[in-house]
N, C-alpha and C positions, 0 to 999 in steps of 0.2 A: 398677828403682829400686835405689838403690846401698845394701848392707846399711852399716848406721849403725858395726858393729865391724871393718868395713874400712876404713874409710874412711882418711886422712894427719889425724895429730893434730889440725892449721890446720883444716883441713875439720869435722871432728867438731865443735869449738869452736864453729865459725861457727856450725852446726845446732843447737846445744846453745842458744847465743844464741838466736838466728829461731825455736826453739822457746818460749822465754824469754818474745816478743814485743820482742827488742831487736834494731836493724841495729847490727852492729859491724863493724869494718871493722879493718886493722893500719897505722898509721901510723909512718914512718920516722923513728927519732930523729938520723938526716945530714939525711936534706934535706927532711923534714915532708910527703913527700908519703905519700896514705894511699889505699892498696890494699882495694878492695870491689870483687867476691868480696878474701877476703885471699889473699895468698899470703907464701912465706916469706923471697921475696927483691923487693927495692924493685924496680920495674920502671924507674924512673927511673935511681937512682944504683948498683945493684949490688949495695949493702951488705948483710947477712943479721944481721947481729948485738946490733941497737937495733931492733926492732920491736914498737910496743906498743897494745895494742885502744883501741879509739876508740871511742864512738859517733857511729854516722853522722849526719846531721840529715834526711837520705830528703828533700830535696828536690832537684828535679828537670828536665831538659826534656826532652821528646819531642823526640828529632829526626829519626827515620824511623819506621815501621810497617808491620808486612804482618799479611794475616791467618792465620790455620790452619785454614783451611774445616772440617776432621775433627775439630776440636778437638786438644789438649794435655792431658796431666796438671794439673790436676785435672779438667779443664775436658771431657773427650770427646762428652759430649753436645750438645757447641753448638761452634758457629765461635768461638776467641776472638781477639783480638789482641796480637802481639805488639809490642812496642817496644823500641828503642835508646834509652836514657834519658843522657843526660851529668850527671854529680851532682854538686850544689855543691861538695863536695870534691876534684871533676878529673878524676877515673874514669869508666867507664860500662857499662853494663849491659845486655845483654838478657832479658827479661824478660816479664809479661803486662800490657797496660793494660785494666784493667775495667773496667767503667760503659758502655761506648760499644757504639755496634752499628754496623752495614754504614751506616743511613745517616747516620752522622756522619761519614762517611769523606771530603764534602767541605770541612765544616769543617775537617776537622784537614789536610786536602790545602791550605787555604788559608792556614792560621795557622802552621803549625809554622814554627819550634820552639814547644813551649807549658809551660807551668807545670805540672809536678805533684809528688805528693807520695805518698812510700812508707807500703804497710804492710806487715804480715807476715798472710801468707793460711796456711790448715795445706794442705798439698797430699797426705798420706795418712798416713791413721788407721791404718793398718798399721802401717806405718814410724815411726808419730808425727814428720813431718815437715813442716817449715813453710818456706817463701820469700817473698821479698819481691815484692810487683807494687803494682802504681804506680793512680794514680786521678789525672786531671784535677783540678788546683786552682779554677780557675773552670768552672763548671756553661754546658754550650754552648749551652743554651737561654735565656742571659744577654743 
């Protein structure tokens, strides 16, 4: 786990945020588009010098998943899942999607892409460190 006073200033932020319980993200003041994770240069237009925090709206779609049989940080004790999420704002993420288990796996084999929605999880009390992981918007036993 990456010590919190190493960290590039953007990064610290971002954690300072997600610790917060806010998704923020850095939006370009050239061409509006808005980088989550943030970084310090627009991925779209190049530009470095108009970037300014956003918050996110954490909504979401699944659009692939695998699992981590051994578990992830926070998660070691249980298989969790991961997912590739595309975010209403155009970015996208990998990250955990919670709530599901192995046999949801053909549901979501059949549906995706699907609807979700971020929150911020703390991932270590150590650290006091928080990230964002995602949760199905409609319940698959719907």
């Amino acid at each position: 786990m990456a010590n919190m006073r190493t960290m590039q200033p953007i990064t610290k932020i971002w954690y300072d945020y997600l610790n917060q319980g806010k998704l923020m993200g850095l939006k370009c003041g050239h061409c509006g588009t808005v980088e989550f994770p943030p970084v310090s240069v627009c991925n779209h237009c190049g530009k470095y010098d108009d970037m300014e925090w956003v918050e996110i709206s954490g909504d979401a779609k699944l659009i692939s998943y695998c699992w981590a049989p051994d578990g992830a940080a926070p998660f070691w004790q249980e298989s969790v899942m991961i997912g590739e999420f595309d975010l209403k704002e155009g970015n996208h993420i990998q990250t955990y999607l919670l709530g599901v288990t192995k046999a949801d796996e053909p549901y979501l084999y059949d549906n995706c892409p699907l609807d979700c929605v971020a929150e911020v999880v703390k991932v270590s009390d150590e650290h006091n460190l928080s990230y964002p992981a995602f949760h199905l918007k409609k319940c698959i036993l719907d």
